[in-house]
C-alpha positions in Angstrom: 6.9 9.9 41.4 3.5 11.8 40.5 1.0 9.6 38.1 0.3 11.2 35.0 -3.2 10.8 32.7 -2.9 7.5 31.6 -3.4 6.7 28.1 -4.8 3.9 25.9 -2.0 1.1 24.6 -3.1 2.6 21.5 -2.3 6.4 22.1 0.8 5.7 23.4 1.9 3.5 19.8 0.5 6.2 17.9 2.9 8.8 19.8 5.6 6.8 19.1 5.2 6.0 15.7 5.2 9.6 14.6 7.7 10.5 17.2 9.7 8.0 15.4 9.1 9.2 12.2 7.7 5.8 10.9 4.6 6.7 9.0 5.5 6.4 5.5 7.3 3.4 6.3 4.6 1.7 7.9 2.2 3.5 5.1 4.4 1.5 2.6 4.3 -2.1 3.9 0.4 -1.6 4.3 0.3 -0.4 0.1 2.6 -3.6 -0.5 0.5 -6.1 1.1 -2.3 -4.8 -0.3 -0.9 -4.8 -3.8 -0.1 -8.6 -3.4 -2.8 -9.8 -1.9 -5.2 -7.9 -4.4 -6.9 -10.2 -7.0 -8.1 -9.2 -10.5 -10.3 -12.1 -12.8 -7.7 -14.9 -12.0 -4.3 -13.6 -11.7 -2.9 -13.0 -7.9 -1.2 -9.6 -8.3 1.7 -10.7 -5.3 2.5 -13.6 -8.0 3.2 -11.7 -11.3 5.2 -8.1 -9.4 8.7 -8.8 -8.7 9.3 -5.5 -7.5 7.4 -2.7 -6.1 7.9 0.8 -4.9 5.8 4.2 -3.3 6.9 7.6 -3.5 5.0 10.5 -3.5 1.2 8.6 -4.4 2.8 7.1 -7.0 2.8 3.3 -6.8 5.3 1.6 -9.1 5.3 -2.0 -9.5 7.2 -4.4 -12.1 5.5 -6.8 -13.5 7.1 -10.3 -14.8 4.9 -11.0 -17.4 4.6 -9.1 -20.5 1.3 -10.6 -21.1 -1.0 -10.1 -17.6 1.4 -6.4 -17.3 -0.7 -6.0 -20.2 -4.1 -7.0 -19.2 -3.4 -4.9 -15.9 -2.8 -1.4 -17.4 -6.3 -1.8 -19.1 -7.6 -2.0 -15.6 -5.1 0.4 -13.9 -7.8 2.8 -12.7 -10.1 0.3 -10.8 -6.9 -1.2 -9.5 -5.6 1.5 -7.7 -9.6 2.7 -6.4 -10.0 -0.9 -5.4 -6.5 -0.6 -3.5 -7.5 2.2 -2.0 -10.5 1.0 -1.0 -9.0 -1.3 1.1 -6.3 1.2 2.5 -9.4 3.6 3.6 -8.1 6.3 2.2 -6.9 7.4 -0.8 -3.2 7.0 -0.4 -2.8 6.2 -4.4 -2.7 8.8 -6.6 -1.3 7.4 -9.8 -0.5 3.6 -10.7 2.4 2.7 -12.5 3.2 -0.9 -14.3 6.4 -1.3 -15.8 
């Protein structure tokens, strides 16, 4: 058996990540985590969403109550730079609270 170039632990996960077509998913669970662990004033954003979903920029999230939902959409733009801002890029085009 003939060695080959060796590569970095990190090279090799990135090949097989997009080999495995696992980018958005992975894209996905980063947005999530960084929704719920994003905090605006007092109010925990994780705590109030009880569901949330990505799909083309878009970031959907439901919001339990009526009252901090509405708070939130006065804010929606710094939200989703400030997300963003943690993602390093600028994954989020549009924020959605329903």
């Amino acid at each position: 058996m003939k060695r080959e170039a060796t590569r970095t632990i990190g090279e090799v996960l990135a090949r097989y990540v997009q080999e495995s077509h696992l980018e958005e998913g992975l894209l996905q669970t980063r947005i999530f985590a960084a929704w719920d662990q994003l905090a605006v004033g007092s109010v925990l954003l994780g705590t109030y969403t009880s569901h949330h979903s990505f799909r083309d920029g878009v970031l959907t999230c439901r919001i339990r109550s009526s009252v901090v939902r509405s708070h939130l959409q006065t804010q929606a733009e710094a939200i989703r730079e400030r997300l963003n801002a943690r993602l390093g890029d600028a994954y989020v085009k549009q924020l959605k609270l329903t």
